[in-house]
C-alpha positions in Angstrom: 154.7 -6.2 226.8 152.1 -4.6 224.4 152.9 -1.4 222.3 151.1 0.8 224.7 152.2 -0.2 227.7 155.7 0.4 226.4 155.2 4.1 225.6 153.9 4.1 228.8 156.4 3.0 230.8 158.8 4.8 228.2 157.1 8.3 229.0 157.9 7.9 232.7 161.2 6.9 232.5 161.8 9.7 230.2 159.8 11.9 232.4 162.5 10.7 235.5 165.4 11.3 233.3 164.6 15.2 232.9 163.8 15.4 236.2 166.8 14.1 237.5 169.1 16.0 235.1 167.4 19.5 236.4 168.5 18.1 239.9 172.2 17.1 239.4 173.2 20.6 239.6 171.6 21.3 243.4 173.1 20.6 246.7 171.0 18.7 249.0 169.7 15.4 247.5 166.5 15.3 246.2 164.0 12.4 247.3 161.7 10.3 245.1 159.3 8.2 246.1 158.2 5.3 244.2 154.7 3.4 245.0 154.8 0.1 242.9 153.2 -3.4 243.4 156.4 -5.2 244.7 153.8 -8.0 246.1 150.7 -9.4 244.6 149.6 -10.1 240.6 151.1 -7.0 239.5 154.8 -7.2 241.4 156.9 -7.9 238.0 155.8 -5.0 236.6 156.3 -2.9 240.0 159.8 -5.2 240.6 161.0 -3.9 237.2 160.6 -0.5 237.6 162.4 -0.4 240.7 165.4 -1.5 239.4 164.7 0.6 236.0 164.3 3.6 238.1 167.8 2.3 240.2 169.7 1.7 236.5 168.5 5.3 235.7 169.7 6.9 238.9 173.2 5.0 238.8 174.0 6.3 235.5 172.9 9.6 236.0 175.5 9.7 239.2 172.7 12.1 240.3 172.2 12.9 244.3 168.7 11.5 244.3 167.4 9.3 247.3 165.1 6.9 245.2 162.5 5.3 248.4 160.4 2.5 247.8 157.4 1.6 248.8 155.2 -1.2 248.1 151.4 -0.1 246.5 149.9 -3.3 246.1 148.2 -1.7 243.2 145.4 -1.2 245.7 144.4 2.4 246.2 144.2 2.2 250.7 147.3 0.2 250.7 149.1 3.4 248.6 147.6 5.6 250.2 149.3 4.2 253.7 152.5 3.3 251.7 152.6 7.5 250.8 151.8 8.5 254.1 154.7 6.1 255.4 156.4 7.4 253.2 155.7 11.5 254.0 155.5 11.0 257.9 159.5 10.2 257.6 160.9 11.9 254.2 160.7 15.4 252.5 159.6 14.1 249.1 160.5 15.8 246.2 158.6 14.2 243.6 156.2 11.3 243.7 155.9 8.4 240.7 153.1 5.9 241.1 152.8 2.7 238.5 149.3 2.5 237.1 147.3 4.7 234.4 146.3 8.4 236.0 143.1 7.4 235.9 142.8 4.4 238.0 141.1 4.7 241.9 144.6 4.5 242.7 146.0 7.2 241.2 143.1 9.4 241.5 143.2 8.8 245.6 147.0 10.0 245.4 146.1 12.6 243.9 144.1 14.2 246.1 146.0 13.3 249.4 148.8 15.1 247.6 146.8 18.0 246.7 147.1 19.4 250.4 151.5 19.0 250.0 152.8 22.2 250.9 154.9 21.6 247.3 153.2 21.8 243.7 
């Protein structure tokens, strides 16, 4: 893995560890969704941080729900995989592989623009 992509990937996970420890002290578990490419040229990467964002949750011994779903790393295919995943959940935060530039991320950004949650 190159140096970049490492502080990448080491931003987010530091980004879900704060997160998570804000939300250990609440009641009602809290539900993150996670679009990743589990299929296609890009599934190690999205296979890996599944189960880094599973290692993360087990040690935290937090009440998150962590759901899954797969991207692709194609911008329609997410953009089903979030309304999937929206139709049936309340999600309480949303963590999409790819840079936050990419169609992908700028598609999900916008359908998530119209959550009634910031």
């Amino acid at each position: 893995m190159d140096r970049k992509l490492r502080v990448n990937v080491l931003g987010v996970w530091l980004g879900v560890f704060l997160w998570v420890g804000q939300v250990v002290a609440e009641s009602e578990p809290q539900k993150i969704a996670l679009l990743v490419p589990l299929t296609g040229a890009l599934a190690d990467w999205g296979v890996g941080m599944e189960k880094g964002a599973r290692m993360a949750l087990e040690e935290s011994n937090s009440p998150v729900k962590l759901l899954v779903e797969d991207s692709q790393f194609d911008p329609k295919a997410a953009l089903l995989a979030l309304e999937r995943l929206r139709t049936t959940n309340r999600l309480d935060a949303l963590i999409v592989f790819g840079s936050s530039v990419s169609q992908q991320s700028q598609l999900l950004r916008t359908a998530c623009s119209h959550f009634k949650k910031p």
